[in-house]
C-alpha positions as CSV (number, residue, x, y, z in Angstrom):
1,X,23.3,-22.2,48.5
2,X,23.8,-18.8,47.5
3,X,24.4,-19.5,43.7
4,X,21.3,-21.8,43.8
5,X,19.3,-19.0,45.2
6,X,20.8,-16.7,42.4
7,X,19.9,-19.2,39.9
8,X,16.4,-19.5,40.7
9,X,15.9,-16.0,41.1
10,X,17.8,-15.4,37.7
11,X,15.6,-18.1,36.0
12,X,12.6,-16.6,37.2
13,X,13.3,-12.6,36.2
14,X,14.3,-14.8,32.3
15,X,10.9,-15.8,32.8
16,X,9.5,-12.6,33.4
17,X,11.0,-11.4,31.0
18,X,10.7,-14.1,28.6
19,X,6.6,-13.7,29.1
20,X,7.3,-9.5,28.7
21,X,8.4,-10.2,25.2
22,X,6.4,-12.4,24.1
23,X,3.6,-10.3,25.4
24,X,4.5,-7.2,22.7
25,X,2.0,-6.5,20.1
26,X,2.6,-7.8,16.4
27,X,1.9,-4.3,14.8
28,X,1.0,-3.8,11.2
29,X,1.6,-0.5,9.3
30,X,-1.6,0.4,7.5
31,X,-2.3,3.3,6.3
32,X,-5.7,5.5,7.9
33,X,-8.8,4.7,8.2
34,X,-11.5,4.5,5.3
35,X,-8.2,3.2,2.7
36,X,-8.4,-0.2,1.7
37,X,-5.1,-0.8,3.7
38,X,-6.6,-0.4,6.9
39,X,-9.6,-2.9,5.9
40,X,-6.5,-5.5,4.8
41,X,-4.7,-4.9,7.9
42,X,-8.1,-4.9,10.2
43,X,-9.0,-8.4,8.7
44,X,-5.0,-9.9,9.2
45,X,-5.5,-8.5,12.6
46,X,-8.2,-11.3,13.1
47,X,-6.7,-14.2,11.8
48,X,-3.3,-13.3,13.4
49,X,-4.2,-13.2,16.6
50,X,-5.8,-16.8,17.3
51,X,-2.6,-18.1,15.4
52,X,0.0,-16.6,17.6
53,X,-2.0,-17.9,20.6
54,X,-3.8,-14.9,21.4
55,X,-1.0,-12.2,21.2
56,X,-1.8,-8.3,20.8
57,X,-2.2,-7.5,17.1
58,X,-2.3,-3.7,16.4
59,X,-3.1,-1.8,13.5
60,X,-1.7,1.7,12.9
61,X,-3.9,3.6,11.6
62,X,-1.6,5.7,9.4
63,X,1.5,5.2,6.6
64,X,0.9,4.3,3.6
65,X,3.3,3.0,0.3
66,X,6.0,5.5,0.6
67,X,6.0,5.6,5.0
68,X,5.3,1.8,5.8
69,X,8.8,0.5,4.2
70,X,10.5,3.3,7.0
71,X,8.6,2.0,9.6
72,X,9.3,-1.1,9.5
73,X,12.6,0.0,9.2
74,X,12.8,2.2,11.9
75,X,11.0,-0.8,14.4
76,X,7.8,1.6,14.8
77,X,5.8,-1.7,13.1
78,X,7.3,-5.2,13.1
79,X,5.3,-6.5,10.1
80,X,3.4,-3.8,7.3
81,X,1.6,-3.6,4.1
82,X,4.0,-2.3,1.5
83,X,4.0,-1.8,-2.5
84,X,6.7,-3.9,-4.4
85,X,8.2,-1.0,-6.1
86,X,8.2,1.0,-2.9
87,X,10.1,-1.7,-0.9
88,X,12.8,-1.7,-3.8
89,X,13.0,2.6,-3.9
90,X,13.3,2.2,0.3
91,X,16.2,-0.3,0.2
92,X,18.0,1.7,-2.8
93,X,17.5,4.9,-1.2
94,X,15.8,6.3,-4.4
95,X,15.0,10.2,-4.8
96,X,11.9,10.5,-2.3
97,X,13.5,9.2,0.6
98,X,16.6,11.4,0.8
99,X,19.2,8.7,0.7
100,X,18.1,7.0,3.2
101,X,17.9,3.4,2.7
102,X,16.0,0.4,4.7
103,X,18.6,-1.9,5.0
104,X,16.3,-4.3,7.7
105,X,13.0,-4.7,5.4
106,X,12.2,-8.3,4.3
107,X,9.3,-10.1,2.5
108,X,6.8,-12.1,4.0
109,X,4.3,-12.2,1.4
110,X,4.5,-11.5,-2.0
111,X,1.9,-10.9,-5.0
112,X,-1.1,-9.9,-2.5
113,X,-3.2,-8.5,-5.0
114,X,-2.3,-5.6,-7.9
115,X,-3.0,-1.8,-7.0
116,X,-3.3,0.5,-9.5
117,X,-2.8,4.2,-10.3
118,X,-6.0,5.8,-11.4
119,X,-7.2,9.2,-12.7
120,X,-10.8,10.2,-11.4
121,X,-12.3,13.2,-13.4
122,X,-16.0,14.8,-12.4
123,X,-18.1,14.7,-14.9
124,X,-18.6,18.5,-15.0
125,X,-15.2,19.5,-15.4
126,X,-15.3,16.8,-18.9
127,X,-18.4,18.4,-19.7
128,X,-17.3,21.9,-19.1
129,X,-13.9,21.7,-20.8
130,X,-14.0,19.4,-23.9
131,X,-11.2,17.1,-22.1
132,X,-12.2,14.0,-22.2
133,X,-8.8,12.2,-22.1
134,X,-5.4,12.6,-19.9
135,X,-3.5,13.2,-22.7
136,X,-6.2,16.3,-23.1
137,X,-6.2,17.8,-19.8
138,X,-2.4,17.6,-19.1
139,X,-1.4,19.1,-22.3
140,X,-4.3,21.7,-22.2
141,X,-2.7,24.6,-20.1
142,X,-5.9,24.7,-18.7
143,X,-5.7,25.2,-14.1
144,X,-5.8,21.7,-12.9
145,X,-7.6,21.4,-9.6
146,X,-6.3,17.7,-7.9
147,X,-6.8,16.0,-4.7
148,X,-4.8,13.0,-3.6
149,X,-3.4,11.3,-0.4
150,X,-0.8,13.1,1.9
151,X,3.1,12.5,0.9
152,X,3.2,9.3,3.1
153,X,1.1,7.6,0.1
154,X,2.8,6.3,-3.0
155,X,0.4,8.5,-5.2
156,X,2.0,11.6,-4.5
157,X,5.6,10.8,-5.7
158,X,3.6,8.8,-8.6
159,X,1.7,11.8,-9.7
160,X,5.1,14.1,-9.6
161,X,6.7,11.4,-12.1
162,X,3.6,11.7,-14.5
163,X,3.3,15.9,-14.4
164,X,7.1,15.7,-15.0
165,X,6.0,13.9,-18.3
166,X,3.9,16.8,-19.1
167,X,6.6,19.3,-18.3
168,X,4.6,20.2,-15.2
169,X,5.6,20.3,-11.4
170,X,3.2,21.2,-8.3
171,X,4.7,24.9,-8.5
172,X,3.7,25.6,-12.3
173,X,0.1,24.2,-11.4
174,X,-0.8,26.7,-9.0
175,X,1.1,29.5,-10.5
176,X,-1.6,28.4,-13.8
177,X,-4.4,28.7,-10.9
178,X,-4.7,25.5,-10.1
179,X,-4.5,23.9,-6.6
180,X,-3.4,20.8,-5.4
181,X,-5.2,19.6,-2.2
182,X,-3.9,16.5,0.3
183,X,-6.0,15.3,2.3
184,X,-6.7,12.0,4.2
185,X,-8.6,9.4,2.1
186,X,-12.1,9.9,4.3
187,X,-12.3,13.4,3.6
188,X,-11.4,13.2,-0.6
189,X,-15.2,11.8,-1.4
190,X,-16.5,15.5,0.0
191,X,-13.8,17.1,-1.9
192,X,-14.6,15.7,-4.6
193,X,-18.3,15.7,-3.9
194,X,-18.5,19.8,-3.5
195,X,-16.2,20.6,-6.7
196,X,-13.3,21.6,-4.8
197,X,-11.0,19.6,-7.2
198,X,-12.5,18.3,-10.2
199,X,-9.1,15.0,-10.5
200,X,-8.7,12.9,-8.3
201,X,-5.3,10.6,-8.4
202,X,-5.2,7.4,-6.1
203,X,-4.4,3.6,-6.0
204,X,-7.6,1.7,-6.9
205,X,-8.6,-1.7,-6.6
206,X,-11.7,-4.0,-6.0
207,X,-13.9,-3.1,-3.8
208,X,-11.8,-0.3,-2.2
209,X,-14.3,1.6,0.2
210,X,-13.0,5.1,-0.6
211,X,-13.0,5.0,-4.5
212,X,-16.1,2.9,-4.6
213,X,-17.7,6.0,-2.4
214,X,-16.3,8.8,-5.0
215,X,-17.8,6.4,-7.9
216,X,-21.0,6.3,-6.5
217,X,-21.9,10.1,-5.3
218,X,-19.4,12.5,-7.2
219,X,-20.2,11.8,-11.1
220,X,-16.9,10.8,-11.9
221,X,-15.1,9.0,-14.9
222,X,-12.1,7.0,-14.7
223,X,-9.8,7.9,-17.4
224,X,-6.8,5.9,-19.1
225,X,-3.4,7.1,-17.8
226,X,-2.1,8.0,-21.6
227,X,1.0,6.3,-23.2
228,X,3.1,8.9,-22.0
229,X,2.5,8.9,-18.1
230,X,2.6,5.2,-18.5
231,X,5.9,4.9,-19.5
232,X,7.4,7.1,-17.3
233,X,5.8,5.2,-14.5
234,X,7.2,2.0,-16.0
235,X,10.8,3.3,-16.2
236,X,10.2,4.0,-12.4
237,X,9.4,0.6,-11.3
238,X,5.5,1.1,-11.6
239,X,4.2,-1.4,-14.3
240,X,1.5,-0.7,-16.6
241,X,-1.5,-2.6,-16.4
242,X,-5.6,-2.2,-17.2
243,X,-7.7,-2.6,-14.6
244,X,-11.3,-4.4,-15.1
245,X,-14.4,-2.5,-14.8
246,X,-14.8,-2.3,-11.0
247,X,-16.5,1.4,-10.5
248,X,-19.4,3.3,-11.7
249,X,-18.2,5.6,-14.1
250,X,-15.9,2.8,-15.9
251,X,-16.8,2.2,-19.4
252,X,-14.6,-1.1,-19.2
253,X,-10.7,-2.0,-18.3
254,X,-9.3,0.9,-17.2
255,X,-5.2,1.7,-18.2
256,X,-3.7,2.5,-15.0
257,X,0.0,1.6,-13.4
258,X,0.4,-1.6,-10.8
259,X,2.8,-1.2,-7.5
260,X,1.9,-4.4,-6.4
261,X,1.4,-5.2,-3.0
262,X,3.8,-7.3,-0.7
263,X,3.3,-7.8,3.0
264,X,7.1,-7.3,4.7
265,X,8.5,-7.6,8.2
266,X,11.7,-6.5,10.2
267,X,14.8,-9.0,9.4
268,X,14.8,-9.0,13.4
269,X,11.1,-10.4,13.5
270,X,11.7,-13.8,15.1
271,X,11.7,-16.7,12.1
272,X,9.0,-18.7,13.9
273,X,6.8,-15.5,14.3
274,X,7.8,-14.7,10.7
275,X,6.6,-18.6,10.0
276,X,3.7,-18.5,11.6
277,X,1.9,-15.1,10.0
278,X,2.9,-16.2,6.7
279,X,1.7,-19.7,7.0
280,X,-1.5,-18.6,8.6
281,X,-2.2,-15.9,5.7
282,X,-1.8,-18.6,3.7
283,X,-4.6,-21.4,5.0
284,X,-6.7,-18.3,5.6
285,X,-6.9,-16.5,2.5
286,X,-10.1,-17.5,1.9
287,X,-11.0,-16.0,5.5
288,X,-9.1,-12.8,4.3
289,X,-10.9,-12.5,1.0
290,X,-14.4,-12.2,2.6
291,X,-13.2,-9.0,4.6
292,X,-11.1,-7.9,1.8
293,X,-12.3,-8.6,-1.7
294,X,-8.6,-7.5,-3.3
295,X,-7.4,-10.6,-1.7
296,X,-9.7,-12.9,-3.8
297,X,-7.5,-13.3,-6.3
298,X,-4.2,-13.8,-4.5
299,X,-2.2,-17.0,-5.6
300,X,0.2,-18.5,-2.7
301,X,2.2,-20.0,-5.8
302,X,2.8,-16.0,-6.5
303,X,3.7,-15.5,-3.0
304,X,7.6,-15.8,-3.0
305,X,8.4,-15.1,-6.7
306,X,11.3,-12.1,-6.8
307,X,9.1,-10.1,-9.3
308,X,6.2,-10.2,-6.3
309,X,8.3,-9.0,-3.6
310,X,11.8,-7.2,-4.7
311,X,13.3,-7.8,-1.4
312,X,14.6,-10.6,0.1
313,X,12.2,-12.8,1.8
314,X,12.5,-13.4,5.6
315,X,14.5,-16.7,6.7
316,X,11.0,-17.6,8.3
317,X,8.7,-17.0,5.5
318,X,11.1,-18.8,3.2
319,X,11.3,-22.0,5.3
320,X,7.5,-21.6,5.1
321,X,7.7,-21.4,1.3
322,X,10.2,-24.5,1.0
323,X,8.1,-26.9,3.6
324,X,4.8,-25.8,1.3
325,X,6.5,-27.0,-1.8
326,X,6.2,-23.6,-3.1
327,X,9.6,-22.7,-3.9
């Protein structure tokens, strides 16, 4: 009697518990609001939710391409955005995170849509300088005045690789008189607006709410990345690409350098979880695509090709892939 009243009493605290779990938000690593990261995450959030029968979806509000591999990692996110050549540096350790390597990361969903490294220069700094071209302004000696996204972004460590190019670091640019000013991506339109920094560097794509913003009321013009910031980004995992005209102040394709963009989970996320998010990403992308243009062009035959993710792809998301006939 006494181990029948144990049992029941243990069966019901499982149960408890059980419920506990399963009551734990899905959270996605974004980056802050106003990127196009957050809009992505913001629209998974509402397709998620009904598909995991009505479980907390959270998006955090902050990360970005470097951070969002690390917290996944670290189990402050169980599922996040991530660039393809970030994943890879994360797991390998690479320069900008110190040795440390994410050794839990997995891919859910590969080949989300392209996002490119682009160079935004006002108008009156062209004007005023005669530098009409990268190639130009990096060589010129001139003081460079550049805004971009915090260190938690992939533009920072990608704008490092192309000054080193130029035989140029962060120090020499201010020692010249220059500045170089992060900031969070709702406050670089006013920077860039008021002519405290006359380039901006920052991942573009369509219909990105930030850049479209800068495009519209700063007088900019996007300018190629030259050959040689190209192919230091392409020996860094970076690949160079031309995006089409998208923005005011294109005057066509623009040359810029694709990270790709992956969504990845914990290796700890359970498989049927891990089934279910990429499965519903997949009937819904058409849901997506309305609240996140960058997503119109996604192909779920793209989604679990090695070149699309880097990683390995979660043991859910690949029995997803296999059932789908689409690996």
């Amino acid at each position: 009697m006494t181990f029948g009243k144990w049992s029941i009493a243990a069966v019901a605290t499982a149960a408890l518990v059980g419920t506990a779990i399963a009551a734990e938000p899905i959270r996605i690593g974004a980056m802050p609001v106003g990127s196009g990261w957050y809009v992505a995450a913001a629209a998974m959030e509402q397709v998620f939710k009904p598909a995991l029968g009505g479980r907390d979806v959270e998006v955090i509000a902050r990360g970005g391409g470097v951070a969002n591999p690390m917290v996944v990692e670290q189990g402050k996110a169980e599922i996040a955005l991530s660039n393809v050549a970030t994943a890879v540096w994360a797991t390998q350790g690479r320069e900008l995170y110190g040795g440390k390597k994410a050794t839990h990361i997995r891919a859910l969903v590969g080949g989300l849509n392209s996002v490119y490294l682009s160079m935004m220069v006002r108008n009156d700094y062209i004007k005023k300088s005669g530098l009409d071209t990268m190639e130009k302004i990096m060589s010129s000696g001139k003081p460079l005045r550049i805004v971009m996204k915090p260190q938690a972004s992939n533009v920072p460590s990608s704008v490092d690789i192309v000054l080193e190019a130029y035989g140029l670091d962060r120090a020499r640019i201010k020692a010249n008189g220059g500045d170089i000013i992060q900031v969070a991506p709702a406050q670089i339109p006013d920077v860039m607006r008021e002519g405290r920094a006359d380039i901006l560097f920052d991942t573009v794509l369509k219909g990105h709410p930030m850049i479209t913003e800068v495009s519209l009321t700063a007088d900019v013009s996007f300018l190629d990345l030259s050959e040689k910031a190209r192919a230091a980004l392409g020996k860094n995992g970076v690949k160079p690409s031309q995006f089409p005209q998208w923005f005011k102040g294109q005057n066509g394709p623009t040359w810029g350098a694709d990270f790709g963009t992956q969504l990845i989970a914990r290796d700890d996320l359970p498989d049927d979880v891990a089934y279910t998010i990429v499965k519903t990403f997949i009937e819904k992308r058409a849901d997506l695509a309305k609240a996140y243009p960058a997503f119109g062009a996604f192909d779920p035959k793209q989604a679990a090709k090695p070149e699309n993710t880097g990683i390995p792809l979660h043991p859910g998301a690949a029995r997803y892939y296999k059932e789908a006939g689409l690996m």
